[in-house]
C-alpha positions as CSV (number, residue, x, y, z in Angstrom):
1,X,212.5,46.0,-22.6
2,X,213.7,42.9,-21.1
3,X,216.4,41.1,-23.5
4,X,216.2,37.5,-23.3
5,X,218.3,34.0,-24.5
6,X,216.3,31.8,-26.7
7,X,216.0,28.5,-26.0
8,X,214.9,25.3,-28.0
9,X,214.0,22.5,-26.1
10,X,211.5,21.0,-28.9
11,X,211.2,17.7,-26.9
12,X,209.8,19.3,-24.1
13,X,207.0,16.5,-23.9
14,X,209.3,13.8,-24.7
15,X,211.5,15.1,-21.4
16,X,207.9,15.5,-19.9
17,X,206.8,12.0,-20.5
18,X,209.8,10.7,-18.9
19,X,208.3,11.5,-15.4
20,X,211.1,12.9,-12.7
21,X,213.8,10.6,-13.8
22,X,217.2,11.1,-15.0
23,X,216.4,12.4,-18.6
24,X,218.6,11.7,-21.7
25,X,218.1,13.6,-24.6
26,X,217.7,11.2,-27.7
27,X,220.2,12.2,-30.3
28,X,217.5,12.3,-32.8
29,X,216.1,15.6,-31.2
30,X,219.5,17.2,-31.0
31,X,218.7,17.5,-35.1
32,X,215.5,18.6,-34.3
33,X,216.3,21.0,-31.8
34,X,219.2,22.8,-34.0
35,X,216.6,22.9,-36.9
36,X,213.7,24.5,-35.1
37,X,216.0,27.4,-33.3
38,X,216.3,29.4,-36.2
39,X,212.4,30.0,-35.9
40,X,213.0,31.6,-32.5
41,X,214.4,34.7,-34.5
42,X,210.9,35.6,-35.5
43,X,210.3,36.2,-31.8
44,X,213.7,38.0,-31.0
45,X,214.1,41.7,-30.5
46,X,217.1,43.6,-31.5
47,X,219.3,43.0,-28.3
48,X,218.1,39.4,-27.8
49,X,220.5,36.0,-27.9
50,X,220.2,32.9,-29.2
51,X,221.2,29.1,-27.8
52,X,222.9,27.4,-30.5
53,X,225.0,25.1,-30.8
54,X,227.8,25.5,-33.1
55,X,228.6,25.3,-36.3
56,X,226.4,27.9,-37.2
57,X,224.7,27.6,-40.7
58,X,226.0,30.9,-42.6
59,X,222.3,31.6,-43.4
60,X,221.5,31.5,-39.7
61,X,225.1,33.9,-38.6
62,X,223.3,36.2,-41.3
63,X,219.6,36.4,-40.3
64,X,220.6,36.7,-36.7
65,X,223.3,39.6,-37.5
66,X,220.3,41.2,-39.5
67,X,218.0,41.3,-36.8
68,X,220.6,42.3,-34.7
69,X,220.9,38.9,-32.3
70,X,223.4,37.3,-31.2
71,X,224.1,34.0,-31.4
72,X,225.5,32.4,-28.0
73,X,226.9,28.4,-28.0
74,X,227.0,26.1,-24.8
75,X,230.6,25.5,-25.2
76,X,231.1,29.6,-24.7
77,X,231.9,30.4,-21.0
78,X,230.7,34.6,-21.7
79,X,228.0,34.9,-18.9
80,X,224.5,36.4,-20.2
81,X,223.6,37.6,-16.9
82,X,221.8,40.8,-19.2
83,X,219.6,38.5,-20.3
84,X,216.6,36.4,-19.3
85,X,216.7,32.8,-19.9
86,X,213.4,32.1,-22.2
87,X,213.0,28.4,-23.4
88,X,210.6,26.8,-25.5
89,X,209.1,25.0,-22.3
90,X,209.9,25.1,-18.8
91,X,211.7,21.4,-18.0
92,X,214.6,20.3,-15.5
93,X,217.1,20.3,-18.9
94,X,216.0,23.6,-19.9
95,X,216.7,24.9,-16.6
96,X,220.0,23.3,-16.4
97,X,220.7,25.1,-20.0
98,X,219.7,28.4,-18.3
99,X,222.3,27.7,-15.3
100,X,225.1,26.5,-17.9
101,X,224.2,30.2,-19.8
102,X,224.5,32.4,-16.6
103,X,221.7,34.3,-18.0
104,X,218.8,35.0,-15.1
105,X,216.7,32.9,-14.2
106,X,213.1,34.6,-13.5
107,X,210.4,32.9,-11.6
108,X,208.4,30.4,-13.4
109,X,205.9,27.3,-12.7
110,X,207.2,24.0,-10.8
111,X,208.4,21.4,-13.2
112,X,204.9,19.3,-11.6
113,X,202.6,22.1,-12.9
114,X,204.0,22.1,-16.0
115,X,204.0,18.4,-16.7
116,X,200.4,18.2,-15.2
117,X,198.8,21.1,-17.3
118,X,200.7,19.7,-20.7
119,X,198.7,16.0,-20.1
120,X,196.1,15.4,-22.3
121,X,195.0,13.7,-19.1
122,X,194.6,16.9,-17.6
123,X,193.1,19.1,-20.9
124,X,190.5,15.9,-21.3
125,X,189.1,16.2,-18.0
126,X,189.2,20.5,-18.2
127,X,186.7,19.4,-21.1
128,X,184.4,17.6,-19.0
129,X,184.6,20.2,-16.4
130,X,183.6,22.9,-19.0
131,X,181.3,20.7,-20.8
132,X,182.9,20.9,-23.9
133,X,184.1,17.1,-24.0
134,X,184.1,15.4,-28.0
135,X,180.8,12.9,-27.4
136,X,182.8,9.3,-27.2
137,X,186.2,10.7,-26.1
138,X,187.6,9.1,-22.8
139,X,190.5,8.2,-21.1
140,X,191.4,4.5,-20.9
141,X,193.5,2.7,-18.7
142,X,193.3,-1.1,-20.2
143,X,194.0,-2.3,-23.0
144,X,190.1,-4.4,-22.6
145,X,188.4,-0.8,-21.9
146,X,189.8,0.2,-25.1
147,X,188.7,-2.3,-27.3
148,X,185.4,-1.6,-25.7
149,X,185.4,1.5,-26.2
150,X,186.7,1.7,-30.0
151,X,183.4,-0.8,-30.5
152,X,181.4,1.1,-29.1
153,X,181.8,4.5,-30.5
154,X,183.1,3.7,-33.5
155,X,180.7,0.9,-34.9
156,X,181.1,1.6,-38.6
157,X,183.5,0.4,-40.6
158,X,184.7,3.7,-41.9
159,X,184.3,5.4,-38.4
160,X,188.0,6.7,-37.7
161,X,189.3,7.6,-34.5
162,X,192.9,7.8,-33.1
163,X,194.4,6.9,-29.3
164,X,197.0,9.5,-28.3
165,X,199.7,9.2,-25.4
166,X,198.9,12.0,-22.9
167,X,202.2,13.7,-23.7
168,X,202.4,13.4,-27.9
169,X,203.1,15.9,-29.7
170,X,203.0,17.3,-33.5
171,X,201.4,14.3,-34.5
172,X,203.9,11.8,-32.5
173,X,203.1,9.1,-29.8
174,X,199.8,8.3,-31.1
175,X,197.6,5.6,-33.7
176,X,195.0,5.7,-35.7
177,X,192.4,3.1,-36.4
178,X,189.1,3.0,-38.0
179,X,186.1,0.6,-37.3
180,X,185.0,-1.4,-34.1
181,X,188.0,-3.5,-33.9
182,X,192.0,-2.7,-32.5
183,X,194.2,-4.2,-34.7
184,X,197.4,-5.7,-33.5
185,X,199.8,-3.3,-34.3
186,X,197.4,-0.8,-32.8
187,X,196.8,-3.3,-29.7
188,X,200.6,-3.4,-29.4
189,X,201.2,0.3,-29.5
190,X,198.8,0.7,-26.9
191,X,199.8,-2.2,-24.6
192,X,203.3,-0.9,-24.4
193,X,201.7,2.5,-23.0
194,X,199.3,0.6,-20.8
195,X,201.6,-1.5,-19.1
196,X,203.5,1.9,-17.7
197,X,201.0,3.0,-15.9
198,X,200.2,5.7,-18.5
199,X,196.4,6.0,-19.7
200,X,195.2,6.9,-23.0
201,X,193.0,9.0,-24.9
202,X,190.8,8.1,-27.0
203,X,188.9,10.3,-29.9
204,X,186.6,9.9,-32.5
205,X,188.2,11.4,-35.9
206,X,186.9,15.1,-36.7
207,X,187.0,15.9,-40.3
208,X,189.1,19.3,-40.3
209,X,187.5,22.5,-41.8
210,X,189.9,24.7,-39.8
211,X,192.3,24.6,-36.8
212,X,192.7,27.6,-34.7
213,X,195.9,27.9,-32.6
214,X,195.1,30.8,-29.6
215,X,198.3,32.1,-28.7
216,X,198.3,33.3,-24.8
217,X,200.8,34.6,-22.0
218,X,199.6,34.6,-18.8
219,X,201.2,36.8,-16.4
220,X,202.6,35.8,-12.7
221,X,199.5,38.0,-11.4
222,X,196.9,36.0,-13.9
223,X,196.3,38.6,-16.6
224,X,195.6,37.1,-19.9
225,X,196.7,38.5,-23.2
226,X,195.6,37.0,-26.2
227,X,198.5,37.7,-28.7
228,X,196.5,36.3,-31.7
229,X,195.2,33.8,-33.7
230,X,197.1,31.2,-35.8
231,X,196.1,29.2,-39.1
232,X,197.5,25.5,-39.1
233,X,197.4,23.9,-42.1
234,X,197.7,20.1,-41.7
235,X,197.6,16.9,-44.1
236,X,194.8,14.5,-44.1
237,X,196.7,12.3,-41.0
238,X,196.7,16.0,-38.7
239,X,200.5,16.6,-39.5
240,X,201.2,20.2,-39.8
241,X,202.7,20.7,-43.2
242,X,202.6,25.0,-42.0
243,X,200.5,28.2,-41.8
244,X,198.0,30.2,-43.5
245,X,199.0,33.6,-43.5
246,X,196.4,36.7,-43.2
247,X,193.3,34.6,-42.7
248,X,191.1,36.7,-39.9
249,X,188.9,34.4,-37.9
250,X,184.8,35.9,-38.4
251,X,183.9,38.2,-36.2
252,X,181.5,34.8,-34.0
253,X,184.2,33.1,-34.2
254,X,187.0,35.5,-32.9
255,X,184.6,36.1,-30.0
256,X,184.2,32.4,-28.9
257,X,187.9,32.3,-29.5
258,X,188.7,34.7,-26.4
259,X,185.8,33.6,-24.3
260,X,188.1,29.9,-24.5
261,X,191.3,31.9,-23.9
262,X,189.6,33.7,-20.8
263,X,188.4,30.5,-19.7
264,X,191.3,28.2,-20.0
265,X,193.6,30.4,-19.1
266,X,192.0,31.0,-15.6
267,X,191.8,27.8,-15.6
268,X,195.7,27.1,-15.8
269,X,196.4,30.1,-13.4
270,X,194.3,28.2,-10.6
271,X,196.4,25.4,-11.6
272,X,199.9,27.2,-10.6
273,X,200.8,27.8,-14.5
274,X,201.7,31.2,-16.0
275,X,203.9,32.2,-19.3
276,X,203.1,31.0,-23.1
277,X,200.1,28.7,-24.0
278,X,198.8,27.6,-27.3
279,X,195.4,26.7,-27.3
280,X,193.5,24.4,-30.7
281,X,190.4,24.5,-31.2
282,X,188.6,23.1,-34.7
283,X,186.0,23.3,-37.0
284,X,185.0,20.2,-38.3
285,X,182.5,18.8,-41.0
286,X,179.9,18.1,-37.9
287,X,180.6,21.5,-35.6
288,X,183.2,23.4,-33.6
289,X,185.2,21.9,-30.6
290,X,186.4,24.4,-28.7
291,X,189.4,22.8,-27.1
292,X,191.7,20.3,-28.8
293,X,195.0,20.6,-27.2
294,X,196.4,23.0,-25.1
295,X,200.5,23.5,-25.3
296,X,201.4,25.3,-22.1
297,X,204.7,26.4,-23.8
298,X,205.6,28.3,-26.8
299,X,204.4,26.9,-30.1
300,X,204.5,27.5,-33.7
301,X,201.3,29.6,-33.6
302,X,203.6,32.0,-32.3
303,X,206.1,31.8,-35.0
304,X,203.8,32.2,-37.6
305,X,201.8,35.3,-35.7
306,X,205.4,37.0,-35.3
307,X,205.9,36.3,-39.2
308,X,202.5,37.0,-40.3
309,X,203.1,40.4,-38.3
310,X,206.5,41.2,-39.9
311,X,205.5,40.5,-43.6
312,X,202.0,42.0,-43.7
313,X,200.5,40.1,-46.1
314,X,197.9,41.9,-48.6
315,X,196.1,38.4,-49.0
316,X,196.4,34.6,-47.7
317,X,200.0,33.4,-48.4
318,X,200.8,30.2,-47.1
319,X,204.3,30.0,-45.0
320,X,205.9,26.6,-44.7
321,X,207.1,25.0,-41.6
322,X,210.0,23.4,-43.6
């Protein structure tokens, strides 16, 4: 078994957004980063290292000492040659974490592939290629397109719907609206966008029944292993509050579910991209769209397989992302 260092570079689409530029990390993700990096112990094997920044949290020393990882700082100058540099997402600051480590480097996708595949530019139009596009769903590039569109798709007054920055995440970079008109702050939010060059997406709002988060690693050669399926639990504005644990998907349902992994992930693999993807798809009050998102990185559907698996639940228990 391979043992790797951890990485958590949870603004992967900020850095991703930022185009090829000179990135700066803003300090509000440095919090965000040490928070999240604990959850990487739930994909850790007994051998594994961790990227932390110090001071360690005494809770964190201990789960790590249990599970038999160790923890490894930036400021330490030990090489982790042993080890193969994993991050959350492949980006030019996560690869200049892996050279500061001295852990190996293996082979992964160009920074371009990576940043192309994570668009929801690029997942939008995989939808019209495979016919599985939301009816009213577009990408705009004016601010005057998307008035026009928002009027006409959304005509009534309670019709919501929501514009999203092609490199959001978790609920970030994006507005929602309902009825045929943009308000100003909406107009605004956009227009700042707009005026960088960066089109939008637009959706109608689906009513959530259930999300489904298809985890998938896709090898160097283009094999495709489903690892399993995750439960997101959201609030009523799509913000992921956690997981449901020990939910199975039907027996239909699991089946459409792999025919989507089989067919995005070939999809991504003719596009240059191998290693983690998460995939959403939803049930909603009017049907099933079978491709949301797609995360060409680690996600939290992971983290909550890799906890589901270690605490066998006997029933549906619900695991908190906080």
């Amino acid at each position: 078994m391979n043992l790797r260092l951890w990485h958590m570079n949870a603004d992967f689409e900020t850095e991703l957004s930022h185009g090829f530029g000179v990135y700066r990390r803003p300090q509000k993700f440095d919090a965000l980063n040490r928070r999240l990096a604990p959850h990487l112990l739930w994909l850790a094997h007994p051998g594994d290292a961790l990227w932390l920044p110090e001071p360690w949290p005494e809770d964190v020393r201990r789960e790590a000492r249990r599970r038999g990882v160790k923890l490894f700082s930036p400021e330490q100058t030990k090489s982790l040659a042993s080890h193969v540099f994993t991050p959350w997402g492949w980006t030019r600051s996560a690869a200049a974490a892996g050279e500061q480590s001295g852990a190996t480097i293996r082979s992964h996708p160009s920074f371009e592939t990576v940043a192309r595949v994570n668009s929801k530019l690029w997942s939008h139009a995989l939808e019209v290629e495979l016919g599985w596009a939301m009816p009213g769903a577009s990408a705009v590039s004016s601010l005057a397109g998307l008035r026009e569109t928002v009027a006409r798709v959304c005509r009534a007054a309670d019709d919501k719907w929501v514009v999203k920055s092609p490199h959001g995440f978790a609920a970030r970079e994006r507005v929602l609206g309902r009825g045929p008109v943009l308000d100003a702050p909406q107009a605004k939010w956009c227009e700042r966008h707009l005026a960088r060059g960066e089109p939008l997406i637009f959706q109608p709002w689906l009513e959530v029944i259930r999300e489904y988060g298809i985890t998938l690693e896709i090898s160097a050669r283009g094999s495709c292993d489903m690892r399993g399926i995750s439960d997101l639990q959201t609030n009523g504005a799509g913000t992921g509050r956690g997981y449901l644990l020990g939910r199975r998907p039907t027996l239909t349902r699991l089946t459409a579910l792999e025919h989507i992994a089989a067919k995005v992930g070939a999809r991504l693999y003719k596009e240059g991209y191998y290693g983690p993807v998460g995939i959403d798809a939803l049930e909603h009050t009017r049907g099933f769209h079978p491709l949301l998102e797609i995360n060409a990185r680690y996600t939290m559907g992971f983290v909550a397989l890799a906890v589901e698996k270690r605490r066998a639940p006997a029933g549906e228990v619900f695991w908190s992302l906080k």
